[in-house]
C-alpha positions as CSV (number, residue, x, y, z in Angstrom):
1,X,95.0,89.9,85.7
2,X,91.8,88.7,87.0
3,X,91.9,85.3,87.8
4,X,88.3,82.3,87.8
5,X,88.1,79.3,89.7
6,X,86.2,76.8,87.4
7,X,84.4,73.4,89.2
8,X,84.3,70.7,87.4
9,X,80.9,68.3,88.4
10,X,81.9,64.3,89.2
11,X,79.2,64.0,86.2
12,X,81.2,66.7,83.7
13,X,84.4,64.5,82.9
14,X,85.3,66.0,79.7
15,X,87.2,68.8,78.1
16,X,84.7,69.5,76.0
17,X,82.5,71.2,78.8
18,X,81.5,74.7,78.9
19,X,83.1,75.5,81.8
20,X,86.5,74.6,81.1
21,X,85.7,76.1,77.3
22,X,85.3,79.7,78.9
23,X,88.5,79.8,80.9
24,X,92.6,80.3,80.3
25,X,94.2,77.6,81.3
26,X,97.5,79.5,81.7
27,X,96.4,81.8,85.0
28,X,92.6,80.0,86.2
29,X,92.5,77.2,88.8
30,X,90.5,74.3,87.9
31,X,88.5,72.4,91.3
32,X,87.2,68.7,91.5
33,X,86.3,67.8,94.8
34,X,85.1,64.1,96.4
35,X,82.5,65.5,99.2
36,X,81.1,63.7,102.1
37,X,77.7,64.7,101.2
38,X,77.7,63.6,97.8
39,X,77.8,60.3,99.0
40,X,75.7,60.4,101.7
41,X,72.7,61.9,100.4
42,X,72.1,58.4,99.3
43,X,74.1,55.8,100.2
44,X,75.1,55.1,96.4
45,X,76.6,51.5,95.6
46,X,80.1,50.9,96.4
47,X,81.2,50.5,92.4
48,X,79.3,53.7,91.8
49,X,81.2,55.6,94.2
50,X,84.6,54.0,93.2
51,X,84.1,54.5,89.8
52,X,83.8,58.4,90.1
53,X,86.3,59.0,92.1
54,X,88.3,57.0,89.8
55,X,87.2,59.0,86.6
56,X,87.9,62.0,88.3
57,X,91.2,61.5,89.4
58,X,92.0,60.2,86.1
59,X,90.6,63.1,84.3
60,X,92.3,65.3,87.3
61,X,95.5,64.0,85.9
62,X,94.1,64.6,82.3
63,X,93.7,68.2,82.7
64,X,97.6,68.5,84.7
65,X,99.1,66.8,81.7
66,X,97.2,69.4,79.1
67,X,99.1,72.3,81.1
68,X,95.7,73.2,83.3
69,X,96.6,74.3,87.3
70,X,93.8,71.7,89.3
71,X,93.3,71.9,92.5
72,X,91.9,68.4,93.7
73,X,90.2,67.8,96.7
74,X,90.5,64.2,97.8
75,X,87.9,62.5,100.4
76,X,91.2,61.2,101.8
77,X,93.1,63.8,101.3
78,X,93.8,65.1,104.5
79,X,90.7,67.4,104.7
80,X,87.0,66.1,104.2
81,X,84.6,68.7,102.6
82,X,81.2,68.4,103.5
83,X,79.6,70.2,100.4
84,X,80.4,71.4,97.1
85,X,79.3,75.0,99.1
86,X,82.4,74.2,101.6
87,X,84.7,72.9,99.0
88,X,84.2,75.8,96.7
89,X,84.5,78.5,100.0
90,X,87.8,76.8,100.9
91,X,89.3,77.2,97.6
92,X,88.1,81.0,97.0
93,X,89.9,81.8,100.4
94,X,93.2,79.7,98.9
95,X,93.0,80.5,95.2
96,X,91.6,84.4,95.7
97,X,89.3,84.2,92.1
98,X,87.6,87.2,90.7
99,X,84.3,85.2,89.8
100,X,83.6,81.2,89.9
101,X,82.5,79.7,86.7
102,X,80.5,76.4,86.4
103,X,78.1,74.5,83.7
104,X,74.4,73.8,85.2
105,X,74.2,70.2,87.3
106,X,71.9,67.7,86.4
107,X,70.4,67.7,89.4
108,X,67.9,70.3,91.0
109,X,69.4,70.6,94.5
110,X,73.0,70.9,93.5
111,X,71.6,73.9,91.1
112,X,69.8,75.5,94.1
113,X,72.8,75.7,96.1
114,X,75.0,76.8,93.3
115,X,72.5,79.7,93.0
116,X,73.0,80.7,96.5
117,X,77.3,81.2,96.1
118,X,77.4,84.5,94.9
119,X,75.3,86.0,98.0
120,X,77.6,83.8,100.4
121,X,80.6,84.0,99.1
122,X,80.5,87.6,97.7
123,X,81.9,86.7,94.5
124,X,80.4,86.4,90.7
125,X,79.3,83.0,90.2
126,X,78.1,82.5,86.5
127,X,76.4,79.2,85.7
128,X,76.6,78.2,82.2
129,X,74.4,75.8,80.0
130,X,75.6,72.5,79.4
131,X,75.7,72.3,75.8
132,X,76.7,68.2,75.8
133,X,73.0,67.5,75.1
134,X,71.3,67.9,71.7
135,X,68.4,69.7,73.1
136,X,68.8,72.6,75.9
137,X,66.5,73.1,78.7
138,X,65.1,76.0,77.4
139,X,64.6,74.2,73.7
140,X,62.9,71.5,75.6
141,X,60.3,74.0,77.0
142,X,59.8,75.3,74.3
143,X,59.1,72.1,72.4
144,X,56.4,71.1,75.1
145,X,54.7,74.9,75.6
146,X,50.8,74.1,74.5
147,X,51.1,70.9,73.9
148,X,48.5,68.1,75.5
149,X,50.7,65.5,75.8
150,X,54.6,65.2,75.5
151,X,54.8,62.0,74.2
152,X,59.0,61.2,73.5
153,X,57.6,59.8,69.9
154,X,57.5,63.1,68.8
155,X,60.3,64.6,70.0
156,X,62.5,62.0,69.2
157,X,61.3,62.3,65.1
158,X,61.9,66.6,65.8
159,X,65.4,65.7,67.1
160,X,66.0,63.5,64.4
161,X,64.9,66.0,62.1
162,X,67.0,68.6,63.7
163,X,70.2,67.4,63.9
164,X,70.0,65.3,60.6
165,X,70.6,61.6,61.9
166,X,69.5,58.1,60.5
167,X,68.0,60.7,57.4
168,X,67.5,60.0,53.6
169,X,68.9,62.7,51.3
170,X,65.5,63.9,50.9
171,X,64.8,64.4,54.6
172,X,62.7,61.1,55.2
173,X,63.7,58.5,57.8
174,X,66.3,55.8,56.4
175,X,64.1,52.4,55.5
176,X,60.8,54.7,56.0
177,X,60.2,54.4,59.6
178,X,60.8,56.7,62.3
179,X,60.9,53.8,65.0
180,X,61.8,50.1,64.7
181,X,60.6,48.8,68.3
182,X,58.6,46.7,66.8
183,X,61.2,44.5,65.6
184,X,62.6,44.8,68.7
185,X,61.3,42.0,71.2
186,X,62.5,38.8,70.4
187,X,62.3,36.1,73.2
188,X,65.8,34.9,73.6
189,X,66.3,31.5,72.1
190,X,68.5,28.3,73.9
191,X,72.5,28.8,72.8
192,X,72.5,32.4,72.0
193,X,75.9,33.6,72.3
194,X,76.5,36.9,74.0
195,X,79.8,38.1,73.5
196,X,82.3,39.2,76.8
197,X,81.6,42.6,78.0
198,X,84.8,45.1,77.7
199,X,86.6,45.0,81.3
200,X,88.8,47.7,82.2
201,X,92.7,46.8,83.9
202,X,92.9,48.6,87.3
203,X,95.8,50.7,87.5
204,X,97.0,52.2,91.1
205,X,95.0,55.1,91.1
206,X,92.0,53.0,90.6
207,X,93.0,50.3,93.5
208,X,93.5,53.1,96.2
209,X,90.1,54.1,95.2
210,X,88.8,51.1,96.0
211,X,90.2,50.5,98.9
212,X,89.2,53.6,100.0
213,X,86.0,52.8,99.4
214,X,85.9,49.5,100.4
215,X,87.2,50.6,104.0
216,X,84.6,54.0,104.3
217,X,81.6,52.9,102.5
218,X,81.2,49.6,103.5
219,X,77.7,49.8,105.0
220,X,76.3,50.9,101.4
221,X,74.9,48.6,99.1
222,X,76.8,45.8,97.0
223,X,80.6,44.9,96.8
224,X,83.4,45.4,94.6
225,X,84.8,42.5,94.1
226,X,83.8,42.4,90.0
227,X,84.2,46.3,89.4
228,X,85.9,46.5,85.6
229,X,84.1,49.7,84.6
230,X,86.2,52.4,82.3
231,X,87.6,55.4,84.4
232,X,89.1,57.3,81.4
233,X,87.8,58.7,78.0
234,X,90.1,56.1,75.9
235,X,88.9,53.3,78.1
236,X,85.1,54.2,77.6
237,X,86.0,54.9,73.8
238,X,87.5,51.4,73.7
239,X,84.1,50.0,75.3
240,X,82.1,51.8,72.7
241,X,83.6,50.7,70.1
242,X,83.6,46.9,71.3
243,X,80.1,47.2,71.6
244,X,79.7,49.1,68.0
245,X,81.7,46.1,66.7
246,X,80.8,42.8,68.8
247,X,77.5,43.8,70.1
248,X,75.4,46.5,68.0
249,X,74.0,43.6,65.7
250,X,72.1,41.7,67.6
251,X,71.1,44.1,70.4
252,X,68.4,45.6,68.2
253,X,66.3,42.1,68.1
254,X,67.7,41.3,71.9
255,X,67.7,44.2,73.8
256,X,64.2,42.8,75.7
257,X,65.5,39.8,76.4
258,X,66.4,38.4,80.0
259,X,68.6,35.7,80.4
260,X,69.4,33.8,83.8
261,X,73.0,34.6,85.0
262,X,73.7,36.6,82.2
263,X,73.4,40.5,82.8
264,X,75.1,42.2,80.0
265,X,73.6,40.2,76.8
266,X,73.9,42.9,73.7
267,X,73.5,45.8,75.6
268,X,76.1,48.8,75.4
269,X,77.0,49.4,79.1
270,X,77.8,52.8,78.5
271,X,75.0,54.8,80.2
272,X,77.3,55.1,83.2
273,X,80.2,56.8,81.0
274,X,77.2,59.3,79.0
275,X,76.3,60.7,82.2
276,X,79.7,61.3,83.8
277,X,81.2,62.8,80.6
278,X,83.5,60.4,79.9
279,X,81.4,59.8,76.5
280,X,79.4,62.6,74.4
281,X,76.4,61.5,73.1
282,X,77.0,63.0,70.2
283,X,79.8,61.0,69.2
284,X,78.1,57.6,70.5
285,X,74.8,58.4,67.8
286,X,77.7,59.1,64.9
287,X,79.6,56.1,65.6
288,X,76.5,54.0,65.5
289,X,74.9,55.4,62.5
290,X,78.3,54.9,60.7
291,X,77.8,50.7,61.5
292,X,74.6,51.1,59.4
293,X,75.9,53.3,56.5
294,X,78.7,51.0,56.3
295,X,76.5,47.7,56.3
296,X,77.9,46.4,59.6
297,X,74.8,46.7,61.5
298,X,70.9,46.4,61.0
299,X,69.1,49.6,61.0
300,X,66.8,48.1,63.5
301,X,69.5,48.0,66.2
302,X,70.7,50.9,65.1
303,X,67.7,52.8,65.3
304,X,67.1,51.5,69.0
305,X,70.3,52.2,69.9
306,X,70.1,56.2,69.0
307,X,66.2,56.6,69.6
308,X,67.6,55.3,73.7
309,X,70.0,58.5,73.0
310,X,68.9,61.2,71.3
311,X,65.3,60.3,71.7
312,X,64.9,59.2,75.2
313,X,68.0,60.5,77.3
314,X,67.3,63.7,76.2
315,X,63.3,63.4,76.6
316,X,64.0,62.7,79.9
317,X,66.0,65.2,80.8
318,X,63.7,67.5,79.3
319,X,61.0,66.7,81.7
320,X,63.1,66.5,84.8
321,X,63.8,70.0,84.4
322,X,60.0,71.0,83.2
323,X,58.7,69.0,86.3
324,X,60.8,70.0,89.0
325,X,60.4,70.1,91.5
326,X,57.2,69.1,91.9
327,X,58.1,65.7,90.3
328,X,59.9,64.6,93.3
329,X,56.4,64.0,95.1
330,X,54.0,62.7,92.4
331,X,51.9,59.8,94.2
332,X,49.1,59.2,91.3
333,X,48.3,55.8,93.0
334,X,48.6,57.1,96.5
335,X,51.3,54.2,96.9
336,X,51.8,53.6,100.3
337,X,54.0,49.9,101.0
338,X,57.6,49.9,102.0
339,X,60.2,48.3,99.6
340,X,60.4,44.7,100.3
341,X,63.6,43.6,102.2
342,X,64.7,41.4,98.9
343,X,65.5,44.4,96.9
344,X,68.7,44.4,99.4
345,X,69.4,41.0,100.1
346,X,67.8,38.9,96.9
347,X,66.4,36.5,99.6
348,X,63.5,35.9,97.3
349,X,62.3,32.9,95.8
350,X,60.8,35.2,92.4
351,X,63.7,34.0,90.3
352,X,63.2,37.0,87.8
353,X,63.6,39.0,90.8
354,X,66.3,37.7,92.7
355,X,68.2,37.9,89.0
356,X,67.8,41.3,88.4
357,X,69.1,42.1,92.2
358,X,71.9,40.0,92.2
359,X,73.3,41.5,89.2
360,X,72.0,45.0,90.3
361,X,74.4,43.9,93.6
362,X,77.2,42.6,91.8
363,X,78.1,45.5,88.9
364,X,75.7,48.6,90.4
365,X,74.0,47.2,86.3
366,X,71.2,45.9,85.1
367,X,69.6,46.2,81.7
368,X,66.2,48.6,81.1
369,X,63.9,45.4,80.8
370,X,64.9,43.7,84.0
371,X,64.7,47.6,85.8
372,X,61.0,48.6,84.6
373,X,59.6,44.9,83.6
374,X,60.4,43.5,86.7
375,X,62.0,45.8,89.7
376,X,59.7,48.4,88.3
377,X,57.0,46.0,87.1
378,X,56.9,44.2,90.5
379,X,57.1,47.6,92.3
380,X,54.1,49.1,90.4
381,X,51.6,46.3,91.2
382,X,52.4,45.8,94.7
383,X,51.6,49.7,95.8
384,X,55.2,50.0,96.6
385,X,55.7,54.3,97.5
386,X,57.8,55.9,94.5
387,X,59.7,57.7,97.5
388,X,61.6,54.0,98.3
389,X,61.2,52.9,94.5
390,X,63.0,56.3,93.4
391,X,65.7,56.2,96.4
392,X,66.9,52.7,95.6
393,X,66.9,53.0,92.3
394,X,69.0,56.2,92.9
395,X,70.9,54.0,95.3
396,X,71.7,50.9,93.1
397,X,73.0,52.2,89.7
398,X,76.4,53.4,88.9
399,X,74.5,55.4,85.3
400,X,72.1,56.8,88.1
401,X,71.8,61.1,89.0
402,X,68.2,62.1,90.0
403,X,67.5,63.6,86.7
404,X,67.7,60.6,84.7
405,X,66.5,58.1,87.2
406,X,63.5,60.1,88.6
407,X,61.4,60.4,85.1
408,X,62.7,56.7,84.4
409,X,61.1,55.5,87.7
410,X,58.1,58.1,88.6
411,X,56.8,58.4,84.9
412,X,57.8,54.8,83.1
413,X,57.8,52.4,85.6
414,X,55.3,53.7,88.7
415,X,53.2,56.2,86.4
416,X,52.9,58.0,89.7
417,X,53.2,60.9,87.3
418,X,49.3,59.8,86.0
419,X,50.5,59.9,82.4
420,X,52.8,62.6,81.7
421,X,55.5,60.7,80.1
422,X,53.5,57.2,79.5
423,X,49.9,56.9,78.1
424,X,49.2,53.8,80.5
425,X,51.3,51.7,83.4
426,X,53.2,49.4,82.3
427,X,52.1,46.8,84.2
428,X,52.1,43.0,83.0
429,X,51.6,39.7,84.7
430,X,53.8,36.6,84.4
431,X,53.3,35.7,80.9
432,X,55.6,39.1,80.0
433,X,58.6,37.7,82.2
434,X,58.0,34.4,80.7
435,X,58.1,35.5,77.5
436,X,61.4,37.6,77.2
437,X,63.2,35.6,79.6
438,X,64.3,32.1,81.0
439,X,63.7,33.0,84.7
440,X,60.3,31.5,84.8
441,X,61.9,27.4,84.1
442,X,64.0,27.6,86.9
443,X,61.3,29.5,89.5
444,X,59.9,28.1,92.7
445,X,56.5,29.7,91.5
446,X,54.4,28.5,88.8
447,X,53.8,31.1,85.9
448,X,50.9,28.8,84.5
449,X,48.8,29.1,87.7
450,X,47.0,32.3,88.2
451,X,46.4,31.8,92.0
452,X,47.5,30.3,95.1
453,X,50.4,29.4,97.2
454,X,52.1,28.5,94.2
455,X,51.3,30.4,92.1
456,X,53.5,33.5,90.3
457,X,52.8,36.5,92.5
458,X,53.0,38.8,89.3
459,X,50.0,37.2,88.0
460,X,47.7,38.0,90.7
461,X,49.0,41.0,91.6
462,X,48.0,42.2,88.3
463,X,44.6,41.9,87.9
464,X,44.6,43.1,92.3
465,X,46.3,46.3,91.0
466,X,43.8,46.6,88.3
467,X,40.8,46.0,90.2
468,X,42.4,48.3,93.2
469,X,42.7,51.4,91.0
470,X,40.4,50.8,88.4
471,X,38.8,54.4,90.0
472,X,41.7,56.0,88.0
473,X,42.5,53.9,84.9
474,X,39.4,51.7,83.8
475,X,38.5,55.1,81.3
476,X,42.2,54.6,79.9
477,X,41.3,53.4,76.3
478,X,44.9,51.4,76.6
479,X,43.2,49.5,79.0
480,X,40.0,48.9,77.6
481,X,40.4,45.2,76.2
482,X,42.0,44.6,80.3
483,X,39.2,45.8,82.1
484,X,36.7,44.1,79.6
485,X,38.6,40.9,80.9
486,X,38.4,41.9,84.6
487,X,34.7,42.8,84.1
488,X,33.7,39.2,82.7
489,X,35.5,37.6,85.3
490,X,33.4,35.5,87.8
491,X,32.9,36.8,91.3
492,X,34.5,33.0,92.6
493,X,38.0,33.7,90.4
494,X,38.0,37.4,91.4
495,X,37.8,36.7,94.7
496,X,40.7,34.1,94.7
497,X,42.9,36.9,92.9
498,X,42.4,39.4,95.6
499,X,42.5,36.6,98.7
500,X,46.0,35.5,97.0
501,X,47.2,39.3,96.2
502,X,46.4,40.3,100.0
503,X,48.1,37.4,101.5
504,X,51.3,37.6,99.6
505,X,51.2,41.4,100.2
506,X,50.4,40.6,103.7
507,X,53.5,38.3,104.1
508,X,55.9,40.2,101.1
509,X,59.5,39.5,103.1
510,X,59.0,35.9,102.9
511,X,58.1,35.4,99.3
């Protein structure tokens, strides 16, 4: 009887994946393997590591208990494979398969050398689409074929459309707007409660990863002394729900806002578990929509909540796939600096940044705001190269795989892409990070000062960037009432801005 091998991804933790849908559990050998290379590619924080390998020897276990034969490959297992490629050769000399069988990656280079198996290993590989998403990468193309500009706006209302969600009987959006944003961006105000994030037990399994980790990834970025993250489906069900029930009302109005030594505020924290499969997205949109119907959440957070979902993460995706892989290398700005030294250390004295790395340090987290408003933000204006922007971002994140965090970082927050995905840069001075957050009271520079010493860095280094590329973006009619400003200015204050830009840029370690 013919016999497949089936690999299962780090990032396709769930039974409902193709892969493990097209095989018989009875006679085919299931593979999860913890390569060398897929930590090394980037040195990937310590918590994002641990909780992987975590999730997949949980789900390992999973699939034993529901009568599958797994074969597990453990990094300290005895063996160390160097590649998916070498993992998968060693077990179609053990196992002897007729064919391998696997769902597409996420990312571009694992599906390139996926695509080279069957020549090297003389054996039928067939790679199936992953059907977790609401749109597939051929539906995607299609969607943007002709079209100018492929705005997520538009998508988003087709998905809704398509799959029925947040809909009137009669078809039109509930409360008779597609998109609620607007009612999204309230300042956070002095005694708001934020309710305690969900925090997983650790059980063995989950210790000896850490330890594991803790003794062979020390040189990568951050620690795991806090790591509390979900590393089974019930345990990332369980943090859904908590946030469907303590959080989902208020993160509609909050979900902008940036408090000082307070990283989770009303946010879900469940990206990580949406891209590793512990979650189906789904089942996250459903769950969320049912709080509205059933009165126990406002449609504007609702609304945010799924547009981030079934508009956005799938939007994304889309163009990741649609772009590659010429996406990797977009430079719009010709962006040339090397990422400041703070993004490692926080040894900065921009409270908003040293914040958002901190956190980013201490749970491999940090919410959308403080990644494109102020890592990204801060990034943009000082010419940073999207090369070191993308790697650490890819670095730092434990919800982070190149085809969610590329788009995210090239398109929203550098638009080294020159518009595909955003219809200007969203770049902002001071008054932003002022506005949304605390950081600014508590800062060694002064947000009210426009130049100087002692002045915020984000406010010079606004109009510098501005004036610096106005060759490619004074045309932008988003930026028309910005250069109209930059155009009256005097020649005196100009010159300030770009003798205070150049020195901080000069001198960007020590600020």
């Amino acid at each position: 009887m013919p016999k497949t091998l089936c690999l299962i991804l780090g990032d396709q933790l769930t039974t409902a994946i193709s892969s493990l849908k097209a095989i018989d559990k009875t006679k085919d050998v299931v593979l999860l393997a913890e390569v060398w290379d897929e930590t090394q590619y980037v040195k990937h924080h310590q918590q994002k590591i641990a909780f992987l390998f975590s999730a997949m020897r949980h789900f390992a276990e999973q699939l034993r208990e529901r009568g599958y034969q797994v074969a597990y490959y453990a990094l300290d297992g005895g063996h160390r494979y160097q590649s998916f490629s070498t993992a998968v050769k060693h077990a179609v000399n053990t196992h002897k398969p007729d064919n391998i069988v696997v769902t597409e990656p996420g990312e571009y280079r694992v599906l390139k050398a996926m695509q080279q198996w069957q020549a090297d290993l003389g054996i039928d590989v067939d790679i199936l689409e992953d059907d977790r998403f609401y749109c597939s990468i051929q539906d995607f193309k299609t969607w943007a074929k002709g079209r100018k500009q492929l705005r997520m706006e538009g998508f988003y209302r087709e998905m809704r459309k398509r799959h029925a969600v947040l809909l009137t009987e009669s078809g039109t959006p509930e409360g008779g707007k597609w998109n609620y944003d607007a009612d999204n961006r309230k300042p956070p105000v002095k005694g708001l409660a934020v309710p305690k994030p969900y925090q997983a037990k650790l059980d063995d399994t989950t210790k000896a990863v850490i330890k594991l980790v803790a003794e062979t990834f020390s040189d990568h970025f951050g620690d795991l002394t806090e790591f509390h993250y979900a590393v089974t489906r019930q345990q990332a069900l369980t943090a859904l729900n908590k946030f469907i029930d303590e959080r989902l009302v208020d993160f509609g109005s909050y979900q902008d806002a940036m408090v000082t030594d307070e990283p989770w505020m009303f946010h879900a924290h469940i990206g990580l578990y949406l891209n590793c499969g512990l979650l189906l997205p789904d089942e996250c949109v459903a769950k969320a929509e049912l709080a509205y119907r059933e009165g126990r959440a406002p449609l504007n957070a609702v609304e945010g909540f799924i547009r981030q979902i079934l508009g956005w993460r799938e939007y994304i995706r889309g163009i990741y796939w649609l772009k590659m892989p010429d996406y990797e290398h977009e430079n719009f700005f010709d962006a040339s600096r090397p990422l400041p030294s703070f993004y490692w250390d926080a040894d900065t004295d921009m409270q908003c940044l040293k914040q958002c790395v901190q956190q980013t340090q201490t749970h491999a987290y940090a919410h959308h705001i403080q990644r494109l408003m102020v890592l990204g933000n801060f990034a943009l204006l000082a010419g940073i190269d999207p090369q070191f922007v993308n790697k650490w971002f890819l670095i730092v994140y434990a919800d982070a795989y190149q085809w969610v965090e590329l788009p995210n970082v090239t398109g929203m927050a550098l638009f080294a892409d020159g518009g595909v995905i955003a219809s200007k840069p969203y770049a902002a001075s001071g008054a932003y990070i002022n506005r949304m957050s605390n950081y600014c009271k508590s800062c060694h520079y002064q947000v009210k000062l426009k130049t100087g010493s002692e002045a915020c860095p984000f406010n010079y280094l606004y109009w510098y960037f501005l004036k610096t590329n106005a060759d490619k973006l004074s045309r932008n009619p988003r930026l028309a009432i910005a250069y109209k400003n930059l155009n009256n200015m005097d020649d005196d204050k100009l010159s300030e801005i770009m003798n205070s830009a150049e020195a901080f840029l000069n001198n960007m370690n020590e600020a």
